[in-house]
C-alpha positions in Angstrom: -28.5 -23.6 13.2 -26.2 -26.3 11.2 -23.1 -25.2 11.2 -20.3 -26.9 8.8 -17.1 -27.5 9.1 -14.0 -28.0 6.2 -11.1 -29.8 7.2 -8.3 -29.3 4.4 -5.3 -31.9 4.1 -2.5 -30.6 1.9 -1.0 -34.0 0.4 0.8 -32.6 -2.5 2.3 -29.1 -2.8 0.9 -28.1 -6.7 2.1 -24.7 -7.0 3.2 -22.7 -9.8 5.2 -20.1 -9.1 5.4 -17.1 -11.6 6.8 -14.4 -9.9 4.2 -11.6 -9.8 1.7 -15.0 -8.8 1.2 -18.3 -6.7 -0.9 -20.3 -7.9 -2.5 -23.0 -6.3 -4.7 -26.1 -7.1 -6.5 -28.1 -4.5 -8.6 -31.3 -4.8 -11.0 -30.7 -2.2 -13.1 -33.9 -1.3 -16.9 -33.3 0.7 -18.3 -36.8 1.8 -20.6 -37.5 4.5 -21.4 -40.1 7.3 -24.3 -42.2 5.5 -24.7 -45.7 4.6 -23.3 -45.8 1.6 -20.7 -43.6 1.7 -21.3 -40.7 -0.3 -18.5 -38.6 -1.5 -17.9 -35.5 -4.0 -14.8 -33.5 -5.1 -14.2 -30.4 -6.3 -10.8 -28.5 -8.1 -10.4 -25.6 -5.6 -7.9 -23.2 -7.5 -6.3 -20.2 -5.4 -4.2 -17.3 -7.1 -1.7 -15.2 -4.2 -0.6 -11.4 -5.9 3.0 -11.1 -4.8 3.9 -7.5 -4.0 7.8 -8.0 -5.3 8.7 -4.0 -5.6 9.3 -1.4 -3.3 8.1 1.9 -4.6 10.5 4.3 -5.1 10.4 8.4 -5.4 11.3 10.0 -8.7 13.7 11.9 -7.3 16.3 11.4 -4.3 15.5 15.6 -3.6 12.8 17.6 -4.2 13.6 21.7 -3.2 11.0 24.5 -3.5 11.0 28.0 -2.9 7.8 29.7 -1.2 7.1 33.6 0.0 6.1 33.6 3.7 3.2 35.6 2.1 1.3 32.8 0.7 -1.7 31.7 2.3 -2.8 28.1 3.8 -3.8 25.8 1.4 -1.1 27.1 -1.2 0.7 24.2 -3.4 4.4 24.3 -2.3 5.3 20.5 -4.6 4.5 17.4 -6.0 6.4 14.4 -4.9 5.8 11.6 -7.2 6.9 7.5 -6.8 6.5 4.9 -8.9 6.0 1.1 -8.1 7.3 -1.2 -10.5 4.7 -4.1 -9.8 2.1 -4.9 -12.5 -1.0 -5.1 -11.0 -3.6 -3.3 -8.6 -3.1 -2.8 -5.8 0.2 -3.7 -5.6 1.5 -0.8 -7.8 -0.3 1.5 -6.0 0.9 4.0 -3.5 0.0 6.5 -0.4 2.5 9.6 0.9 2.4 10.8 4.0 4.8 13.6 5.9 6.6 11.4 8.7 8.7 14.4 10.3 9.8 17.7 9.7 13.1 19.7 11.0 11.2 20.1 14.5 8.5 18.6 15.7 6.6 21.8 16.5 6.4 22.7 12.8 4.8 19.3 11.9 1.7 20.7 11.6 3.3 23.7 9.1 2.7 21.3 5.9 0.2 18.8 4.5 0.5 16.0 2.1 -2.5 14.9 0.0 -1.9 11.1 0.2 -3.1 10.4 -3.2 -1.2 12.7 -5.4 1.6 13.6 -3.7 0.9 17.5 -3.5 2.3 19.0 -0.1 0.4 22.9 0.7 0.4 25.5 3.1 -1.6 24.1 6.4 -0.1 27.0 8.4 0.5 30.9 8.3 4.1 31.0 7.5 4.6 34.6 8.4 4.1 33.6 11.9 7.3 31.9 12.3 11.3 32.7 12.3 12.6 29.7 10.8 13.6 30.1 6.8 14.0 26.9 6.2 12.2 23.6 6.4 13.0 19.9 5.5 10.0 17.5 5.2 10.7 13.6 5.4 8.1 12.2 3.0 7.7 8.4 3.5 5.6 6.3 0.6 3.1 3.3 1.4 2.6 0.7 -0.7 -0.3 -1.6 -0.3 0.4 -4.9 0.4 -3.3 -6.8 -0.8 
């Protein structure tokens, strides 16, 4: 098996900073060990996405009212977020439930982590607690 190797020397730092980009230029040179010396270069151009927003929910509360009636797998809300960053995948985002007033009642409500929609994911009747508070928290992908 021949196995190459690329050693890269930075002599010059040609970036262009826009701010949702980096962008790079490289001259990358390839020579090898022969009588004469026989070399080759090559423009190597490399683009970095920046991730510059934080996504952020629509609103600072969200309250619903449900009957402890309604079965699992019942809508209760949608939380929505937005992320102001231009381009894919930056802008995009992922919910999750990170607690809930006790931990035992974690398991009382799912998030889809697409949409945003939280449901039902336990009998409600069961319990003696009227109220809840979910803590939503929002990922943002990073590239």
């Amino acid at each position: 098996m021949n196995t190459e190797y690329l050693d890269l020397l930075i002599l010059k730092n040609n970036n262009k900073r826009i701010p949702f980009l980096c962008i790079s230029q490289l001259l990358v040179s390839a020579y090898d060990t022969g009588a004469p010396l026989a070399v080759v270069r090559e423009t190597v151009t490399i683009i970095v996405n920046r991730n510059l927003n934080t996504p952020l929910f629509d609103k600072q509360l969200y309250e619903e009212t449900v009957n402890d009636f309604e079965p699992v797998g019942s809508s209760v809300l949608v939380v929505t977020a937005r992320d102001a960053d231009i381009t894919s995948p930056e802008n995009q985002v992922s919910y999750d439930i990170v607690s809930t007033s006790t931990n035992t009642l974690f398991e009382m409500f799912a998030i889809n982590p697409g949409s945003g929609l939280i449901t039902i994911n336990r009998a409600l009747t069961t319990e003696s607690i009227n109220n809840y508070r979910v803590s939503c928290t929002l990922f943002y992908f990073a590239g």
